[in-house]
C-alpha positions as CSV (number, residue, x, y, z in Angstrom):
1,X,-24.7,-0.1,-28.1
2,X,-24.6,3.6,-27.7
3,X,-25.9,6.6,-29.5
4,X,-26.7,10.6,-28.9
5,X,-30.6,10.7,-28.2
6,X,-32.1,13.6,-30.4
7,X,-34.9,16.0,-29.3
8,X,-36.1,16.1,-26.3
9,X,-37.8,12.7,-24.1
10,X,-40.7,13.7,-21.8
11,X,-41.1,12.5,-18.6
12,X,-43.0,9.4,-19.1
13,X,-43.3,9.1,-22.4
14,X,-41.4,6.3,-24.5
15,X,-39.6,5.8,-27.6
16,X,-38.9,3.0,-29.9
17,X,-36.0,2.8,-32.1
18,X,-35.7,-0.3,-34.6
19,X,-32.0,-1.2,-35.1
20,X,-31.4,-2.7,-38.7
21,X,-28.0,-4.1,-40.5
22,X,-27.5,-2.8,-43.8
23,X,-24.1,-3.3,-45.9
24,X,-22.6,0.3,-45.7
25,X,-23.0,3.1,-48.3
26,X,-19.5,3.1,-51.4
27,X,-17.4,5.6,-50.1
28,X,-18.8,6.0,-46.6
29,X,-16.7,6.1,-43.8
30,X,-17.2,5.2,-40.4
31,X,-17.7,7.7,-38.0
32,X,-14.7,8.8,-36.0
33,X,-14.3,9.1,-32.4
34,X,-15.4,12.4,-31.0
35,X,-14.1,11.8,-27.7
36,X,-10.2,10.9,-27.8
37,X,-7.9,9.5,-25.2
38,X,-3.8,10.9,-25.7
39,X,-1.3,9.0,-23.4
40,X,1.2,10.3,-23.3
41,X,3.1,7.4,-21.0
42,X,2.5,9.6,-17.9
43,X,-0.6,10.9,-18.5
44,X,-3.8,10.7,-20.2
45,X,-5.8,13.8,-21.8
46,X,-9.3,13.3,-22.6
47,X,-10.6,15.7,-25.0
48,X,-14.1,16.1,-26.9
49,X,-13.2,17.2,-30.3
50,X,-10.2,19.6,-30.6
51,X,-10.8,20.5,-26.7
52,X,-9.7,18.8,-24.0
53,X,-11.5,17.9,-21.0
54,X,-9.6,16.5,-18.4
55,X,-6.0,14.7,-17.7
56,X,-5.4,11.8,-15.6
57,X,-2.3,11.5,-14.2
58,X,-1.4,7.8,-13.5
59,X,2.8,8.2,-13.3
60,X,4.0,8.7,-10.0
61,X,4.3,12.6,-10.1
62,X,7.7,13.7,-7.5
63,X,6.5,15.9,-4.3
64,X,7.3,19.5,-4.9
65,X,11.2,20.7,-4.2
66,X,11.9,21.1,-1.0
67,X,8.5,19.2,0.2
68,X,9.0,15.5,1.9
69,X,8.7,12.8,-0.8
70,X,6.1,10.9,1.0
71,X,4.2,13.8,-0.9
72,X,5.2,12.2,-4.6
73,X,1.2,10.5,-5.7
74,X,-0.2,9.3,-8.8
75,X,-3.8,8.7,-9.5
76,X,-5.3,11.9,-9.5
77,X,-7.4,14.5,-12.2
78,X,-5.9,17.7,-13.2
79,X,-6.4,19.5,-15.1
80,X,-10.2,20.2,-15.3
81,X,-10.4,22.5,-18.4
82,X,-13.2,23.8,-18.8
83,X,-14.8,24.2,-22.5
84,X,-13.0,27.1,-23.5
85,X,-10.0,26.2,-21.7
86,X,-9.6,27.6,-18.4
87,X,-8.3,25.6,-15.8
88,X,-10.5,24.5,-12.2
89,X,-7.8,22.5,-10.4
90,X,-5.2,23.1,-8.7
91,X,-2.2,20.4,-7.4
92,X,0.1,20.6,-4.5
93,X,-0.5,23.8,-3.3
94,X,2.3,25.2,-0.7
95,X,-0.8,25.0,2.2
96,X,-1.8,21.5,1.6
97,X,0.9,19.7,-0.7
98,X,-1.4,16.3,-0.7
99,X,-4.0,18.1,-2.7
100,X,-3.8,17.0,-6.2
101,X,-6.6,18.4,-8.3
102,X,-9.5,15.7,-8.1
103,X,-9.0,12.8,-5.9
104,X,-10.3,10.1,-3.7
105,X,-8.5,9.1,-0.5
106,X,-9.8,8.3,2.6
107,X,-8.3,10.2,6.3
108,X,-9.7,7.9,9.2
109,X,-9.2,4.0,8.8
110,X,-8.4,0.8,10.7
111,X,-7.3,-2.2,9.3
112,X,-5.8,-5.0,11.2
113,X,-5.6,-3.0,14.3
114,X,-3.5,-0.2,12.6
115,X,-5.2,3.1,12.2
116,X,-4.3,4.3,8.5
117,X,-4.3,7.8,7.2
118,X,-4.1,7.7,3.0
119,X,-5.5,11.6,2.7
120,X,-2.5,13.0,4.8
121,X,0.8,12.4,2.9
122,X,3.3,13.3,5.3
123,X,2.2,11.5,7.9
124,X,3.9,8.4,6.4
125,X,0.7,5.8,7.6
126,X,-0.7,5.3,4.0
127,X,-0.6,6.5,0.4
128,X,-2.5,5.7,-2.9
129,X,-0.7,4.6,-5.5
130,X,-2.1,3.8,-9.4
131,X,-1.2,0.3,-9.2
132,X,-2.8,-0.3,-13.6
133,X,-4.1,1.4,-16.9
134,X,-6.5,-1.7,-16.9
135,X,-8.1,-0.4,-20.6
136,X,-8.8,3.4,-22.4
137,X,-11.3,3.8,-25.0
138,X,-12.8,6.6,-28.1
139,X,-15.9,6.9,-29.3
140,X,-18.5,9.3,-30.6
141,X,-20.3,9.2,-27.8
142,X,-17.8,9.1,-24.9
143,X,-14.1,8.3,-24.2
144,X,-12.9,7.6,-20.9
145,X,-10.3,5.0,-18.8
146,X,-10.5,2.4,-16.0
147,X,-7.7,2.3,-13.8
148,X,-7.0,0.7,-10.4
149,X,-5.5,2.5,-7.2
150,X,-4.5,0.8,-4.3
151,X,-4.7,2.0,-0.8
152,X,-1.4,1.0,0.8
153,X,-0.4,0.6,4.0
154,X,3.2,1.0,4.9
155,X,3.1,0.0,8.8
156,X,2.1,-3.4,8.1
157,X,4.4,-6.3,9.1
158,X,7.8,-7.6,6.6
159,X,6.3,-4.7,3.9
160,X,4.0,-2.6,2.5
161,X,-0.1,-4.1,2.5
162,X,-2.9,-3.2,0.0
163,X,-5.5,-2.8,2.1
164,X,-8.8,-1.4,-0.2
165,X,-8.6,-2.0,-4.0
166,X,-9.9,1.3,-6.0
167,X,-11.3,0.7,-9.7
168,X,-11.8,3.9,-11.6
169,X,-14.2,3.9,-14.2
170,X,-14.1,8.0,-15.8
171,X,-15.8,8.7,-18.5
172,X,-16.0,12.2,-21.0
173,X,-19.2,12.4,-23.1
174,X,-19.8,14.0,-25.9
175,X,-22.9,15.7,-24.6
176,X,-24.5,19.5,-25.1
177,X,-22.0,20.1,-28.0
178,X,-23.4,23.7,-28.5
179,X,-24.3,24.0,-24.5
180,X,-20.6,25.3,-23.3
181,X,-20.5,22.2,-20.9
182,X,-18.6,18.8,-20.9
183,X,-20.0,16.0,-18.6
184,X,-17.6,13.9,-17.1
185,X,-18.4,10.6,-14.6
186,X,-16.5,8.9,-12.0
187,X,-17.4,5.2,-10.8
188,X,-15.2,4.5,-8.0
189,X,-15.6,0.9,-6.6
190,X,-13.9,-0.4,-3.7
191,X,-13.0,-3.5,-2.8
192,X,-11.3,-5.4,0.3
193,X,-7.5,-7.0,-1.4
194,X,-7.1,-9.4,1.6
195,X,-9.4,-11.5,3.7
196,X,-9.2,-8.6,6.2
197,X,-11.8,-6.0,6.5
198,X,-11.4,-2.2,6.5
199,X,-13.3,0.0,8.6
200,X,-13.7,3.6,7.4
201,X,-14.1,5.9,10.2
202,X,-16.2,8.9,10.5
203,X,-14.3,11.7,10.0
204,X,-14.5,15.5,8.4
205,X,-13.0,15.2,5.6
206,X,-12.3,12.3,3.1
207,X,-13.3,10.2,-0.1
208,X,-14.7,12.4,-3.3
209,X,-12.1,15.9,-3.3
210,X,-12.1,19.0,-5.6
211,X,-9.3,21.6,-5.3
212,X,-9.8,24.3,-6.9
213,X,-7.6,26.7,-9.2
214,X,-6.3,29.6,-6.7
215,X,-8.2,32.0,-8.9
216,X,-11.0,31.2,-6.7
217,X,-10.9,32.7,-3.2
218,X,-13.8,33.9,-0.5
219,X,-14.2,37.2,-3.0
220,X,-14.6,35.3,-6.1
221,X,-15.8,32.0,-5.7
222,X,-19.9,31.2,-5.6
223,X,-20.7,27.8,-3.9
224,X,-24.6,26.9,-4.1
225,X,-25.8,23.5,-2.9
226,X,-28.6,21.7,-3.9
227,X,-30.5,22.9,-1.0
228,X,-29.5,26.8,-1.3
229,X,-26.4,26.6,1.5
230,X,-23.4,28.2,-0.2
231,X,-19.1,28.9,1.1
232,X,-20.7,30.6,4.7
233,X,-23.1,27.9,5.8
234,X,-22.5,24.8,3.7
235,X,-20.2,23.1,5.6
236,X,-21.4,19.6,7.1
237,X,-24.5,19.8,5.5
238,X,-26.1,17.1,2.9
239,X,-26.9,17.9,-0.5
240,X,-27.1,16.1,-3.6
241,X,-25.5,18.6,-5.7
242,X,-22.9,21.6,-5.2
243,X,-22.0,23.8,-7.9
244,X,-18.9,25.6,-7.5
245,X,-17.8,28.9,-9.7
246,X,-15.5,31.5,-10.3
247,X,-12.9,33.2,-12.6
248,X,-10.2,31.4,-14.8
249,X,-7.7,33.6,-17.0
250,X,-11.1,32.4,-19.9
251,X,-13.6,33.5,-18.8
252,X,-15.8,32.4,-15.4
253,X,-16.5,29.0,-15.6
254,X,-17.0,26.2,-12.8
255,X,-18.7,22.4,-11.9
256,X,-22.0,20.8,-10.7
257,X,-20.7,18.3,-8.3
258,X,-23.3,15.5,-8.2
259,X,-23.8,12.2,-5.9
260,X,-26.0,9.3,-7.1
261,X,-28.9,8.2,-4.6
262,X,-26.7,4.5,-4.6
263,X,-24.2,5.8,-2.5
264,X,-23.3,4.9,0.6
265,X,-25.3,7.6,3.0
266,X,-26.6,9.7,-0.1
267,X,-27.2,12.3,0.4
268,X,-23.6,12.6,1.3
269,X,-22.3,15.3,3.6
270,X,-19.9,17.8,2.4
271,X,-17.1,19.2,3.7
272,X,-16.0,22.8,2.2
273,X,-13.9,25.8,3.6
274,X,-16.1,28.0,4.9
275,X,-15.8,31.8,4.2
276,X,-12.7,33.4,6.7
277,X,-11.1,29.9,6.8
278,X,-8.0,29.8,5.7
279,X,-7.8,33.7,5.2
280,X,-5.1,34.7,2.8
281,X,-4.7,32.0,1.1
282,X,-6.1,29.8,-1.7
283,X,-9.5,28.6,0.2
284,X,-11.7,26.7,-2.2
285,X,-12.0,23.1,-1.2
286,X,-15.3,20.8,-2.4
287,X,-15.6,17.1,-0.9
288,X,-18.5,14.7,-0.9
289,X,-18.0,12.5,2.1
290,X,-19.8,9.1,2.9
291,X,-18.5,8.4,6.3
292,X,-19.1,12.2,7.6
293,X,-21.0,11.2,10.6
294,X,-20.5,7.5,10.5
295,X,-18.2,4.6,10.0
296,X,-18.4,2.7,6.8
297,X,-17.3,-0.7,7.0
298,X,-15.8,-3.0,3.8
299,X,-16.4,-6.7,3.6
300,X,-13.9,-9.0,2.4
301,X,-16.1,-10.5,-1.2
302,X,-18.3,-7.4,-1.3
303,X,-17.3,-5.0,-3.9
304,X,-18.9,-0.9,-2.8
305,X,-19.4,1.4,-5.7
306,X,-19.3,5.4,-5.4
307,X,-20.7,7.4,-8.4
308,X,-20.2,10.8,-9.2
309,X,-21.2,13.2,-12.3
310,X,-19.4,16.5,-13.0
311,X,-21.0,19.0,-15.0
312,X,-18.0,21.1,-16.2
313,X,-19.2,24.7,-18.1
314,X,-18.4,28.0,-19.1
315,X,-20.7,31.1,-17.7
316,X,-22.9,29.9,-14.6
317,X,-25.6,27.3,-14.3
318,X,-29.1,28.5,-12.6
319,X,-30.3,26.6,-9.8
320,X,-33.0,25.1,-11.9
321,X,-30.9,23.4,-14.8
322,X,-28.3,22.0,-12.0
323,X,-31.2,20.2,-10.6
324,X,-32.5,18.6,-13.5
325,X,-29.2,17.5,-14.3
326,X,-29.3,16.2,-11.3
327,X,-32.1,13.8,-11.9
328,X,-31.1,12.7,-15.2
329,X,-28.3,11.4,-13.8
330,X,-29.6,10.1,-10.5
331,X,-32.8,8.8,-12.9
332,X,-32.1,8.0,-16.5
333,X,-34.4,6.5,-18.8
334,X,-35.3,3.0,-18.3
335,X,-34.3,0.9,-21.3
336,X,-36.0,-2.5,-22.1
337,X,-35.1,-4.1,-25.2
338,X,-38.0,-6.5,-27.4
């Protein structure tokens, strides 16, 4: 059961709500779903009212002309929209054609004895693949998919080998209506498919990625972690949230990135472009990576679960507000039911 708290909750104080059946008022309708899911048989587009959120791309979308078609990849976000419409990712970008908007490969593995990389396309070692649109749903408090990805790897023996199993759980809710923001969640559990484990090695870059619209460049982005670093000194450095802004063709607008204390090494290290990196050309990359400075190892029977919040607004967000959204995610109310 699910319903939009009103007012505001106090730290430590409690509420009670008394949940009665009643036959339904003559000529009342149900309420409809605020938060809708459009598939389009390629796609899905999430939208909160008449706006949409984001779009989930679950077809196998062809590499770029010209590009190698080990580049072609489905199961990836984008666009982002934010709440009046302007657009934060970016896909297949001439500099790095296996960027696709928000994704969730991983660079350094070894399974078997094969060392598999499912970040770099064109390598040919690995890709990620939506392997099922397991179940969408509507509602007035949040819409949102589950999907699975597998992590496939092409150099095993007599054919390709699903290696790690990816659920995604993504959710829109219908939160701060009149507060220019949409918040957006990502559950990402991962799961061994054979009796073989996977080893995850440490490495820069890998697992939670955010490219962003090439609107945003060293002269017009703002990066601010949760513990002050920003685009010059961020890089390799822990922090629970990272907010990332800039200009879309409506208005500035940008995203709280935020990791849950559950995850594996929390607080995570990021991995962004610093400032001169990648000079003249589109340089805003965000990534929250677990296995930054060490391996992460999956057990066959043990399922590991990633979470991850977005905050997705128009304007700017203050340093303050980021943080306690933040902590409402990382510590929501505790529910117990009489």
């Amino acid at each position: 059961l699910w319903w939009i708290l009103a007012g505001k909750t106090a730290a430590g104080e409690a509420r009670t709500f008394e949940l009665m059946a009643r036959p339904l008022a003559n000529g009342r309708a149900l309420p409809q779903a605020v938060v809708t899911v459009a598939n389009d048989g390629e796609t899905l587009t999430l939208s909160v009212g008449r706006r949409p959120a984001i779009r989930y791309q679950y077809a196998l979308l062809p590499a770029p002309e010209g590009a190698s078609p080990l580049y072609a990849r489905g199961g990836f976000i984008h666009p982002i929209w934010s709440p009046s419409g302007g657009v934060l990712t970016r896909i297949q970008p001439p500099d790095h054609y296996h960027h696709v908007g928000l994704w969730n490969p991983w660079t350094r593995t070894e399974f078997e004895g094969r060392k598999i990389d499912f970040w770099n396309l064109a390598d040919g070692q690995g890709t990620v693949r939506a392997r099922a649109l397991l179940s969408t749903t509507a509602g007035v408090v949040f819409g949102g998919f589950r999907a699975l990805h597998e992590h496939a790897d092409p150099q095993a023996p007599g054919a390709p080998k699903v290696a790690p199993n990816a659920g995604w759980q993504v959710r829109v809710w219908n939160a701060d209506p009149d507060d220019d923001a949409c918040i957006v969640d990502l559950v990402s559990t991962l799961s061994c498919a054979t009796d073989s484990p996977l080893t995850i090695e440490k490495y820069r870059y890998q697992g939670f990625g955010f490219r962003a619209t090439s609107a945003l460049d060293d002269a017009t982005a703002r990066l601010l972690t949760s513990e002050g670093k920003d685009k010059s000194n961020g890089n390799a450095t822990r922090a629970r949230w990272c907010d990332v802004r800039g200009p879309t063709k409506d208005g500035q607008a940008g995203i709280v990135f935020m990791s849950h204390p559950a995850n594996y090494n929390h607080p995570e290290q990021i991995r962004i472009w610093p400032t001169g990196m990648n000079e003249g050309k589109e340089n805003v990359f965000f990534n929250f990576n677990p296995a930054q400075d060490r391996d992460w190892r999956l057990e066959p029977g043990r399922t590991d679960t990633l979470r991850y919040r977005m905050l997705v607004y128009d304007g700017s967000v203050d340093p303050v507000r980021a943080e306690q959204r933040w902590k409402d995610f990382a510590h929501p109310p505790r529910v117990t039911r009489q």
